[in-house]
C-alpha beads as a LAMMPS data file, in Angstrom:
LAMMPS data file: protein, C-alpha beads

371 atoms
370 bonds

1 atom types
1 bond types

-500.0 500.0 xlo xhi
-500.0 500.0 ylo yhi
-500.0 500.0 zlo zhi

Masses

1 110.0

Atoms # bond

1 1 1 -46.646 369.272 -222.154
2 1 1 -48.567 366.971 -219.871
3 1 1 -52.519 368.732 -220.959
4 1 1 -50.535 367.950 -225.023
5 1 1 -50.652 364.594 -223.641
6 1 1 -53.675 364.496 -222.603
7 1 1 -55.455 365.582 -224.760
8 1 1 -53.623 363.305 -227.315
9 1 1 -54.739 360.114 -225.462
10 1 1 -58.251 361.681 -225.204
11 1 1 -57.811 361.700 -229.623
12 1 1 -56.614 358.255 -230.064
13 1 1 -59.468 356.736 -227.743
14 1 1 -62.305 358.654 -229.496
15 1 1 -60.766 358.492 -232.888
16 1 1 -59.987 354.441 -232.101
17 1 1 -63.305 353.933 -231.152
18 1 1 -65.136 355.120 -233.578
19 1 1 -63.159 353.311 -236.261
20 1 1 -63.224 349.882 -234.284
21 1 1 -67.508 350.988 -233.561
22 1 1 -67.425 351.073 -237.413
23 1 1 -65.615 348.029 -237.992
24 1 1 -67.856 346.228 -235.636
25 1 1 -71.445 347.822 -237.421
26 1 1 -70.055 346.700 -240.823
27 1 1 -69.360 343.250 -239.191
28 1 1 -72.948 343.161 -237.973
29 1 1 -74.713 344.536 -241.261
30 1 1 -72.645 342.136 -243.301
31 1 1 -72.956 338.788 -241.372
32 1 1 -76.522 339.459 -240.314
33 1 1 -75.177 339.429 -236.708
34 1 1 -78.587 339.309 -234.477
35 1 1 -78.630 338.439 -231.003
36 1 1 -82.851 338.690 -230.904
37 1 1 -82.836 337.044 -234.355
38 1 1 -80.397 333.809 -232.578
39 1 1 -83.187 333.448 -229.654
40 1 1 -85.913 333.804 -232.284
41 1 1 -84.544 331.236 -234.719
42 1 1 -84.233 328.659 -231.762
43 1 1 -87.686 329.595 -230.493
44 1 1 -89.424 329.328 -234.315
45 1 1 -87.131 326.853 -235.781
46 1 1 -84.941 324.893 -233.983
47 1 1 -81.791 326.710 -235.387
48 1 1 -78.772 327.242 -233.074
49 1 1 -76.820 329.312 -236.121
50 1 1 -76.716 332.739 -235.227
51 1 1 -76.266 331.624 -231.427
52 1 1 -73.255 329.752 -232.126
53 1 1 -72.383 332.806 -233.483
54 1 1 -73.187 335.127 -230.553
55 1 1 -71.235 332.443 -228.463
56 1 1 -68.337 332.379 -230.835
57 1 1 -67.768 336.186 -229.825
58 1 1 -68.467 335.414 -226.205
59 1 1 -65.544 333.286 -226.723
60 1 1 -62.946 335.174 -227.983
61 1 1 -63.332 338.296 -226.096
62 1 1 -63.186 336.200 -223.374
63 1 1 -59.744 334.665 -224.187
64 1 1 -58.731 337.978 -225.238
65 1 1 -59.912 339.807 -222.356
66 1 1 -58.430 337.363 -219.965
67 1 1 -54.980 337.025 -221.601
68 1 1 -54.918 341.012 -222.104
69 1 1 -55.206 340.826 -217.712
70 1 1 -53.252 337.769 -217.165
71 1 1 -50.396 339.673 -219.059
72 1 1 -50.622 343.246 -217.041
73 1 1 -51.649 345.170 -219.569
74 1 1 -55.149 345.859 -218.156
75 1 1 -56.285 345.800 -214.735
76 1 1 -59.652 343.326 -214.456
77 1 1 -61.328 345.099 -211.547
78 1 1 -61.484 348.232 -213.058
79 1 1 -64.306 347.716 -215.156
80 1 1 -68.620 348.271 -213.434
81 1 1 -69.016 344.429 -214.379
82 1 1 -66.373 343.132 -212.013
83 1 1 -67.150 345.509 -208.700
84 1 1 -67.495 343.762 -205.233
85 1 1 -71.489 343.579 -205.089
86 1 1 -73.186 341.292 -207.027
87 1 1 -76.236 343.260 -208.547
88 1 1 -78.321 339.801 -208.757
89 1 1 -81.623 341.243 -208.467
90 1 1 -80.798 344.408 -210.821
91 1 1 -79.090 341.976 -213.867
92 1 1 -82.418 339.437 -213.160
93 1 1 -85.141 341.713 -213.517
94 1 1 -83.308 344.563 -216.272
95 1 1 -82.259 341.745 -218.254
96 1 1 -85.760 340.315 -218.533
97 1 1 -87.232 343.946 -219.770
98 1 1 -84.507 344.066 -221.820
99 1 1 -84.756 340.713 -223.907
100 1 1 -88.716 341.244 -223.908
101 1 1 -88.265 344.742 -224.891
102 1 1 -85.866 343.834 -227.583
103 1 1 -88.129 341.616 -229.692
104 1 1 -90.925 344.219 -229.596
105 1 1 -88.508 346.292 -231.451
106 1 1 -87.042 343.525 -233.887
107 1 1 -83.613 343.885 -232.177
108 1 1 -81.281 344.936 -229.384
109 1 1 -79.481 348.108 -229.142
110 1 1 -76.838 347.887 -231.124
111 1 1 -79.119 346.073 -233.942
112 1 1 -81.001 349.183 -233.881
113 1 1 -78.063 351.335 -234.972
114 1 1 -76.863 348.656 -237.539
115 1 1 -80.607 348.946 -238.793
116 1 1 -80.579 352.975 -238.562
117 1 1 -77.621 352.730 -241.085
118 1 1 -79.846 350.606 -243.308
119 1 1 -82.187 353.333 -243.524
120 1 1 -84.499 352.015 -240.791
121 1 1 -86.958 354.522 -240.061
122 1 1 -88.490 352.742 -236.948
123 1 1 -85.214 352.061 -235.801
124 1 1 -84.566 355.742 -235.615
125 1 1 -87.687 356.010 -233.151
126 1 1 -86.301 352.839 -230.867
127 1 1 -83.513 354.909 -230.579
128 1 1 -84.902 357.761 -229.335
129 1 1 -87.204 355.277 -226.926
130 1 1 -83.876 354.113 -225.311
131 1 1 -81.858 357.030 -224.953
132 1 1 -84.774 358.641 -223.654
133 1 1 -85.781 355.681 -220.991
134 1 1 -82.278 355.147 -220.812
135 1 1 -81.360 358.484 -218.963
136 1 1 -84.553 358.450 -217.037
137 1 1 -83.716 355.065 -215.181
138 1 1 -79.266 356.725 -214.690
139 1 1 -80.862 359.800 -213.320
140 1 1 -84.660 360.329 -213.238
141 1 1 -87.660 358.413 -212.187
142 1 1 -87.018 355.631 -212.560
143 1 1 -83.864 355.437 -211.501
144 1 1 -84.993 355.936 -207.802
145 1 1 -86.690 352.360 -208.486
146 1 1 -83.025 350.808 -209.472
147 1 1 -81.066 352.646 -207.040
148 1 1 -83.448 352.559 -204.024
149 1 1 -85.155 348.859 -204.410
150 1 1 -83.117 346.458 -207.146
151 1 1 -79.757 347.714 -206.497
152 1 1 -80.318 347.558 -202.515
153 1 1 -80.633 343.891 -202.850
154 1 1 -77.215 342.513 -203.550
155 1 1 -74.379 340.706 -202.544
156 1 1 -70.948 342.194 -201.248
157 1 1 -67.887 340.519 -201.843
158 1 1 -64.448 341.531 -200.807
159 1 1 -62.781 341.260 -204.021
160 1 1 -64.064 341.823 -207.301
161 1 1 -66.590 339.533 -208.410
162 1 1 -65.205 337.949 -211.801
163 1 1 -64.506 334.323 -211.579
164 1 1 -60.643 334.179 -211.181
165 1 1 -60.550 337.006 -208.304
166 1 1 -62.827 334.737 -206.533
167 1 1 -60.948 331.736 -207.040
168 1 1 -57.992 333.427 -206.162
169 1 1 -59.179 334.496 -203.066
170 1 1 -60.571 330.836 -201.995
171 1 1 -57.284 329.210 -203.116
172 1 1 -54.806 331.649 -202.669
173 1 1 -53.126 330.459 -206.680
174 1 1 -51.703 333.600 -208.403
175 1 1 -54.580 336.008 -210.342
176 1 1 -52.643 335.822 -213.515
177 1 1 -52.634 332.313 -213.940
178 1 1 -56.448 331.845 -213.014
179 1 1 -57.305 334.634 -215.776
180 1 1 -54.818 332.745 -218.300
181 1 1 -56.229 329.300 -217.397
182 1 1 -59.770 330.278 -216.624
183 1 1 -60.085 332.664 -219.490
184 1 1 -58.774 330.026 -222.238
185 1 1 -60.607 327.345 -220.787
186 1 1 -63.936 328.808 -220.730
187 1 1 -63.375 330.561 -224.324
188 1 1 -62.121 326.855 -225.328
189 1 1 -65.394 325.410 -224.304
190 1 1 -67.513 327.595 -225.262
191 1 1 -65.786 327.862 -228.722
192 1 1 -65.946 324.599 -229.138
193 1 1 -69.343 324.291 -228.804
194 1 1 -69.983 326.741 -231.461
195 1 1 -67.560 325.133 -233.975
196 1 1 -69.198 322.011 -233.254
197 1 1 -71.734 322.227 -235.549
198 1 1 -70.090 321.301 -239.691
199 1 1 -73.009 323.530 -240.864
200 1 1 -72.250 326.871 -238.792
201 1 1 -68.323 326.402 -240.378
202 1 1 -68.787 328.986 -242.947
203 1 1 -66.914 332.307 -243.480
204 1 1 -69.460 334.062 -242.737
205 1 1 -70.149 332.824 -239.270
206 1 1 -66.500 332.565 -238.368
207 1 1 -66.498 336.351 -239.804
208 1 1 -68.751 336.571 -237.562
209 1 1 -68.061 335.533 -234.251
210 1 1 -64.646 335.822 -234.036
211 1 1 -64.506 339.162 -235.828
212 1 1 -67.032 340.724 -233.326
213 1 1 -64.884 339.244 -230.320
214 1 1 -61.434 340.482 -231.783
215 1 1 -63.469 344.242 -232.025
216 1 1 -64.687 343.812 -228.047
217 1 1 -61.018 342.991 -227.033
218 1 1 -59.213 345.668 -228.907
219 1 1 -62.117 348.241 -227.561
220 1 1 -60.675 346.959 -223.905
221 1 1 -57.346 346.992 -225.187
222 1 1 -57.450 350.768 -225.953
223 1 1 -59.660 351.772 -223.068
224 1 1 -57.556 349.650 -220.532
225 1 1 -53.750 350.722 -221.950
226 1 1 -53.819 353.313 -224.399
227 1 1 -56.263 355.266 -222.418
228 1 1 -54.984 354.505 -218.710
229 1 1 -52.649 357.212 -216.915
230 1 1 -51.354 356.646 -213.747
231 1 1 -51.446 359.827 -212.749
232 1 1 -53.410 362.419 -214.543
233 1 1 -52.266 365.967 -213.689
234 1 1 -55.672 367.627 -213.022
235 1 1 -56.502 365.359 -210.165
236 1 1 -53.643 363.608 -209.316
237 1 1 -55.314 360.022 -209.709
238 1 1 -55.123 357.334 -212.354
239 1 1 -57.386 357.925 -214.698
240 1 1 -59.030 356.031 -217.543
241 1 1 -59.096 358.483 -220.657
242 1 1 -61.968 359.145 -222.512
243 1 1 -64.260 357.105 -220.668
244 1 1 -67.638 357.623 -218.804
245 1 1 -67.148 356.558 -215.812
246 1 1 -63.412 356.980 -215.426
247 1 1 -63.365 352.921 -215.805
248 1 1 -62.154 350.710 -218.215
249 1 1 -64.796 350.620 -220.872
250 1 1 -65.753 348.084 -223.873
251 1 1 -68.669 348.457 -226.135
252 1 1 -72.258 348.782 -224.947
253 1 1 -75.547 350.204 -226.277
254 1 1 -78.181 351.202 -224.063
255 1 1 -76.526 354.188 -221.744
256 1 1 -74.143 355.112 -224.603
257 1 1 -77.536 355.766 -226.145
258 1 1 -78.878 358.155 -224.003
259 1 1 -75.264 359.930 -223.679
260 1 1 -75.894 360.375 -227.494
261 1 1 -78.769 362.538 -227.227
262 1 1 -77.653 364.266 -224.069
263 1 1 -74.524 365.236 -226.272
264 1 1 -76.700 366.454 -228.990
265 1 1 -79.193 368.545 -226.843
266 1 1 -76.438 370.116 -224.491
267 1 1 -74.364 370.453 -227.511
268 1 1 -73.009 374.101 -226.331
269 1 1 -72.618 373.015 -222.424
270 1 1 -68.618 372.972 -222.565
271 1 1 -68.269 370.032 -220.057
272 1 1 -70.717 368.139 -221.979
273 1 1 -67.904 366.071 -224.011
274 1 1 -67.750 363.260 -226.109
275 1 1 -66.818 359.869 -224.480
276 1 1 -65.974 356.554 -225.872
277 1 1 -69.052 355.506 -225.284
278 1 1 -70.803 358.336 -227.982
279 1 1 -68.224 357.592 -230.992
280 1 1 -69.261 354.121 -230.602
281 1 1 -73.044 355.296 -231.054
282 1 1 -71.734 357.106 -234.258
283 1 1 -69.011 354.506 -235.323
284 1 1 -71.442 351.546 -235.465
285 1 1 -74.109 354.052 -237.782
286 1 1 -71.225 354.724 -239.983
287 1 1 -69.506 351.014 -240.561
288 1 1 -73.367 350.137 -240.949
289 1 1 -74.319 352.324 -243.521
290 1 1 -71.150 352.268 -245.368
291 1 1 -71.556 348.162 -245.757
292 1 1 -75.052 348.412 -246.787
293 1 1 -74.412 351.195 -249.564
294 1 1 -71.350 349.156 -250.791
295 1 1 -73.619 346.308 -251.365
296 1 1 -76.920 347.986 -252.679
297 1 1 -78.800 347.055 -249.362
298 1 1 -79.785 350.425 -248.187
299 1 1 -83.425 351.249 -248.141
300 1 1 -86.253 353.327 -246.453
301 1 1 -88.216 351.545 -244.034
302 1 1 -90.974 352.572 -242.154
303 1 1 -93.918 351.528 -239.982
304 1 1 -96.518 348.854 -240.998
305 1 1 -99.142 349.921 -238.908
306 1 1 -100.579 351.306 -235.442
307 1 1 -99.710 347.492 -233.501
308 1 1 -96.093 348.054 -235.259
309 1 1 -95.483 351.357 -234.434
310 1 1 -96.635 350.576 -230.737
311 1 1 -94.744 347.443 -230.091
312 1 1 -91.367 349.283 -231.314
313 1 1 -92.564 352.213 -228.758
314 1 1 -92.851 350.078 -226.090
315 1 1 -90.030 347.984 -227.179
316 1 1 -87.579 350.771 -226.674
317 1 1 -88.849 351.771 -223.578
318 1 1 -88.501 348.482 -222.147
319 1 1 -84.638 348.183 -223.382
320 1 1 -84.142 351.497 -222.444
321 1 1 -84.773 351.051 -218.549
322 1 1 -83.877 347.252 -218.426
323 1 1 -80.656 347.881 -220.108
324 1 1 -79.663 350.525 -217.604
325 1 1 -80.919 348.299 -214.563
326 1 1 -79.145 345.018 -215.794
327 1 1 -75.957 347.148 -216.136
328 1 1 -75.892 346.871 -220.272
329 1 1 -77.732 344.790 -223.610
330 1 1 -76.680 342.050 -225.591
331 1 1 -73.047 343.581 -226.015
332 1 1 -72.875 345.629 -222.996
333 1 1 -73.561 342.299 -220.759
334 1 1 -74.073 339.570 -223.368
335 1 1 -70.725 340.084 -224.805
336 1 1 -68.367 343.070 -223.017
337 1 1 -69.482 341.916 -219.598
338 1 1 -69.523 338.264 -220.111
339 1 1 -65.659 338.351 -221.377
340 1 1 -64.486 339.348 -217.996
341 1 1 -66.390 336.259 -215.760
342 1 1 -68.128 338.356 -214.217
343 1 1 -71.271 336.642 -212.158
344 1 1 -73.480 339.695 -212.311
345 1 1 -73.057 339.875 -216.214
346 1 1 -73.941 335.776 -216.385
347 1 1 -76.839 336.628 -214.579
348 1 1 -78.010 339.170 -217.036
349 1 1 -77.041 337.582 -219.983
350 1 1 -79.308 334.470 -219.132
351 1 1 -81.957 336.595 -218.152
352 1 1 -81.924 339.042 -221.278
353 1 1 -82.067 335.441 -223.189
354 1 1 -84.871 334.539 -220.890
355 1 1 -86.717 337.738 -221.431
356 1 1 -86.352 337.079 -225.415
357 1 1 -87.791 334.019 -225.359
358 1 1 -90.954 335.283 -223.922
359 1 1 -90.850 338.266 -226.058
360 1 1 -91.241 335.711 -229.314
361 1 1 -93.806 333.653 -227.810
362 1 1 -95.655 336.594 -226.555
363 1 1 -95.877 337.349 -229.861
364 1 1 -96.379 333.775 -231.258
365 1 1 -99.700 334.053 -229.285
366 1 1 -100.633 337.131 -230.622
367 1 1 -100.240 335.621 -234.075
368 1 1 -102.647 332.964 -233.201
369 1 1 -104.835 334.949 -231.239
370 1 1 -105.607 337.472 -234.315
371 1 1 -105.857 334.343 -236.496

Bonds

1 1 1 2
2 1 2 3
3 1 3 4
4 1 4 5
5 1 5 6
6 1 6 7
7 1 7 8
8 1 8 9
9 1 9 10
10 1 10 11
11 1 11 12
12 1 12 13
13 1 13 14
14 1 14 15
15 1 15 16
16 1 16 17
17 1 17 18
18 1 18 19
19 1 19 20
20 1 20 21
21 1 21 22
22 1 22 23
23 1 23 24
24 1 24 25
25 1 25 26
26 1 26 27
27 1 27 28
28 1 28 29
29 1 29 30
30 1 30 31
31 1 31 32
32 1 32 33
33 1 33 34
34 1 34 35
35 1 35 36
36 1 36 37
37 1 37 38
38 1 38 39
39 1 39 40
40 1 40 41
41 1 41 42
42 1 42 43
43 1 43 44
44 1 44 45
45 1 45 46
46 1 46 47
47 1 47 48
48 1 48 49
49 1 49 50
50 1 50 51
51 1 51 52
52 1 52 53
53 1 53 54
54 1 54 55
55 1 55 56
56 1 56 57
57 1 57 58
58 1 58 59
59 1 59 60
60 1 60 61
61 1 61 62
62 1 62 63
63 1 63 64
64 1 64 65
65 1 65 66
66 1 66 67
67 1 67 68
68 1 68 69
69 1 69 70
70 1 70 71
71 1 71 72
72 1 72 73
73 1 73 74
74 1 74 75
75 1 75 76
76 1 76 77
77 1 77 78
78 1 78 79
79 1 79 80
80 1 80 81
81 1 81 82
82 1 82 83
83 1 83 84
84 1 84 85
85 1 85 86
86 1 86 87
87 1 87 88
88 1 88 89
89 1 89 90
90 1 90 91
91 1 91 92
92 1 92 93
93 1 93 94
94 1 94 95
95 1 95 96
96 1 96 97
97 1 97 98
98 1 98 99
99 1 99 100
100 1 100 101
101 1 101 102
102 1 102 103
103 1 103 104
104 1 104 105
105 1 105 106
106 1 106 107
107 1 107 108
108 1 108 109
109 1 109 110
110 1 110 111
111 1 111 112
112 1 112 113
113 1 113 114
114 1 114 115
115 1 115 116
116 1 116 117
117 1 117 118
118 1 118 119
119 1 119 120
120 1 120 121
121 1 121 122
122 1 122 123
123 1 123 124
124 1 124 125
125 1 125 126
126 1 126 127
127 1 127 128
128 1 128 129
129 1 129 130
130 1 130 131
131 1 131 132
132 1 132 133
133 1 133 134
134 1 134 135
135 1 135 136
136 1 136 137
137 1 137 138
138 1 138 139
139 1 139 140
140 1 140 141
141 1 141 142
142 1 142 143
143 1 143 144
144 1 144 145
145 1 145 146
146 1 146 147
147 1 147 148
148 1 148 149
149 1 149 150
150 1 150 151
151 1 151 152
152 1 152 153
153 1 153 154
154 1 154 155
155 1 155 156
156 1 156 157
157 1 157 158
158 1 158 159
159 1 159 160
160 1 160 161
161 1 161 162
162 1 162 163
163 1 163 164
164 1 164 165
165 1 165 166
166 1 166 167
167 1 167 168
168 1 168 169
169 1 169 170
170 1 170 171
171 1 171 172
172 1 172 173
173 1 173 174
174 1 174 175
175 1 175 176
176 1 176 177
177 1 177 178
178 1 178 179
179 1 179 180
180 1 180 181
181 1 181 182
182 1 182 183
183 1 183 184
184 1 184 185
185 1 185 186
186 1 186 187
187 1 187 188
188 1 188 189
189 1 189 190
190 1 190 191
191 1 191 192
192 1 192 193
193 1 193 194
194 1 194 195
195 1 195 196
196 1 196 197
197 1 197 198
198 1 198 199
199 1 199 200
200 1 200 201
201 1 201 202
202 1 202 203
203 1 203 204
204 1 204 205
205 1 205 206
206 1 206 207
207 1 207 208
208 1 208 209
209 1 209 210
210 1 210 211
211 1 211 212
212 1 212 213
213 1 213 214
214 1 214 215
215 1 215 216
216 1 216 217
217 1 217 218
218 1 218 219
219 1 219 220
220 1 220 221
221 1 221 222
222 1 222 223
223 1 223 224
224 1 224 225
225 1 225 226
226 1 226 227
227 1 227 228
228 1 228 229
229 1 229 230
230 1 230 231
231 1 231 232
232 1 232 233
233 1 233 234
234 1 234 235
235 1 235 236
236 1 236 237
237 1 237 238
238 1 238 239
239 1 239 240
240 1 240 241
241 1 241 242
242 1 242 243
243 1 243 244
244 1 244 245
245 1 245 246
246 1 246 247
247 1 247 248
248 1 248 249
249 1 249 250
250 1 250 251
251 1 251 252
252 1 252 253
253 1 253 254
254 1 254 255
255 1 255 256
256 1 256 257
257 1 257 258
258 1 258 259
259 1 259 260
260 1 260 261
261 1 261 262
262 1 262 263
263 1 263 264
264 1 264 265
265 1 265 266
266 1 266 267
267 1 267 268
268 1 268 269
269 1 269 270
270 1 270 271
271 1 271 272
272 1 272 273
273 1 273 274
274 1 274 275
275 1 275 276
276 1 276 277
277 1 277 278
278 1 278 279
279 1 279 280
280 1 280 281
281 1 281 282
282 1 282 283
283 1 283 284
284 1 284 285
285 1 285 286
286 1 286 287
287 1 287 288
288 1 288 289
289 1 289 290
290 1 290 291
291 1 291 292
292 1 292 293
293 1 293 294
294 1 294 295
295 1 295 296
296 1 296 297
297 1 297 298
298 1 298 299
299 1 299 300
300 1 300 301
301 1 301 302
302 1 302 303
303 1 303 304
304 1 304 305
305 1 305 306
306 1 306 307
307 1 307 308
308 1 308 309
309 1 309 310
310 1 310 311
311 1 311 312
312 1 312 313
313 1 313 314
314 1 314 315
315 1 315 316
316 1 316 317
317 1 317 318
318 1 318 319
319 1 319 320
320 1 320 321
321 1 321 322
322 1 322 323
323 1 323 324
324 1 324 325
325 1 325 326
326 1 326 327
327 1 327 328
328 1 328 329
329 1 329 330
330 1 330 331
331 1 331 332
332 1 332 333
333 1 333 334
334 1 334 335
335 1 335 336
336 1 336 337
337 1 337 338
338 1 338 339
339 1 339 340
340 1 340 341
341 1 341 342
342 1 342 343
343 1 343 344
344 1 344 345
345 1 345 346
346 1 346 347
347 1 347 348
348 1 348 349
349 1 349 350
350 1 350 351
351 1 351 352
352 1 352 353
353 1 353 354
354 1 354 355
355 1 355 356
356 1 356 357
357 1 357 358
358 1 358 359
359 1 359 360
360 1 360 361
361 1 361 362
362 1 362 363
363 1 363 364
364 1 364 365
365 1 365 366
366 1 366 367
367 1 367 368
368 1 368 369
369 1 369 370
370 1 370 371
């Protein structure tokens, strides 16, 4: 009865994330959702739209995320973004690859799987480039580089390190009302900010934003609770269902990437299963292409040219081992990581933003320099 059970919850958390992976590509393909494209339009033109948007989500999964932990029904600390040591160093210099590498390739990772669904032939190389690079920096070369130098350099903490543990440590209030207070008051702010602006006020935007934060919080709603067991009966430890890591999980696309084509090429390996993680490659793909046939934007794309295919080489690359090292991309960090307060996943989101912005001036001077 108890391996019926099991295998049960393992259904409902690869079956629910692949529909809520969907609903969140055919968010993205719809509302033009680009977190490279927000930095670029603030870089080229002095437009904050599609960053109010990225901040919009921010918010809401935040006040989700929070709320869901202030009200028991996930545990906080069980996720990689809020562990005890502070990978400063690791989020600092992985972000930075990743935003750089990210405009080389005209998008993040999980733009590149929206695009693949378009019929985006390059994107279909970027994502080979950071599965590839992904796995090599989780267990090959240059993972000895993250493990052995970046990751070395850190900061321990006793507690977990997302903003309301902290607090709750230095002030000894109750956790639950820090993640209820902190988590509304930072998603109020930062919401606010967003909705500031009468021209961003559209449905589109608010489609947007808050419909990419809603898909973040019910991804750690069904990783956290429907997937949690206290005890499972193979090892006798809780257990988080369906997951990598045996952690709470939300979505992310840079390691889920390489998973991906580890699945495929160890297809007939039987402990090579699928994870949350893969169905979310898939799901996003799916939702993707199904929005963009439903509204006649499908269409073969491929390669302008020997600089193009290049830049979307190294572009991948880049994401591939800086998404790894900084501990996830623009969702993984920039949006998953963010929602729990975590200070490592700050770090990297400012730095992936930093990294962008030097990507698109990098290549502003390359437009001037072959002019």
């Amino acid at each position: 009865m108890q391996s019926v059970s099991l295998s049960a919850i393992n259904a409902t958390v690869l079956w629910g994330g692949f529909v809520l992976s969907a609903v969140f590509g055919a968010i993205m393909q719809r509302t033009r959702f680009c977190t490279m494209g927000s930095v670029s339009d603030i870089v080229n033109m002095g437009s904050w739209t599609r960053m109010r948007m990225w901040v919009l989500a921010i918010a809401t999964a935040t006040i989700g995320f929070n709320l869901l932990a202030a009200t028991g029904q996930i545990d906080a600390s069980q996720t990689i973004y809020t562990a005890p040591n502070v990978l400063w160093l690791s989020a600092l210099v992985g972000g930075l690859l990743f935003g750089f590498g990210m405009v080389l390739s005209s998008g993040c990772g999980s733009k590149t799987l929206v695009r693949i669904g378009e019929g985006n032939l390059k994107a279909l190389i970027v994502f080979f480039m950071i599965g590839v690079f992904g796995y090599i920096t989780l267990r090959g070369l240059t993972a000895e580089v993250r493990v052995h130098l970046l990751d070395k350099i850190a900061i321990g903490l006793a507690v977990p390190q997302d903003l309301p543990s902290l607090l709750a440590q230095a002030t000894g209030l109750p956790l639950a009302g820090l993640q209820a207070g902190l988590g509304l008051g930072v998603g109020v702010v930062l919401g606010g900010w967003a909705l500031a602006a009468r021209e961003f006020r559209n449905v589109n935007n608010l489609a947007g934003g808050i419909g990419l934060g809603l898909v973040v919080v019910a991804v750690w709603y069904l990783s956290g609770k429907i997937g949690y067991l206290a005890e499972d009966p193979n090892t006798l430890q809780a257990a988080y269902i369906g997951t990598q890591n045996n952690k709470m999980e939300a979505l992310s696309f840079v390691a889920p990437l390489a998973y991906t084509l580890y699945w495929f090429m160890m297809y007939s390996d039987a402990s090579n299963v699928l994870t949350l993680g893969i169905v979310s490659v898939f799901g996003v793909i799916a939702g993707s292409a199904a929005m963009a046939l439903a509204t006649r934007q499908f269409r073969w794309e491929g390669f302008g040219g020997t600089e193009d295919t290049a830049n979307h080489l190294v572009g991948g690359a880049l994401m591939g081992v800086g998404g790894v090292t900084a501990l996830g991309c623009t969702i993984g960090q920039g949006m998953s990581g963010v929602s729990t307060l975590s200070i490592t996943s700050w770090i990297a989101f400012l730095s992936i933003v930093a990294g962008a912005v030097l990507g698109v001036r990098y290549q502003a001077w390359r437009v001037e320099r072959l002019a």
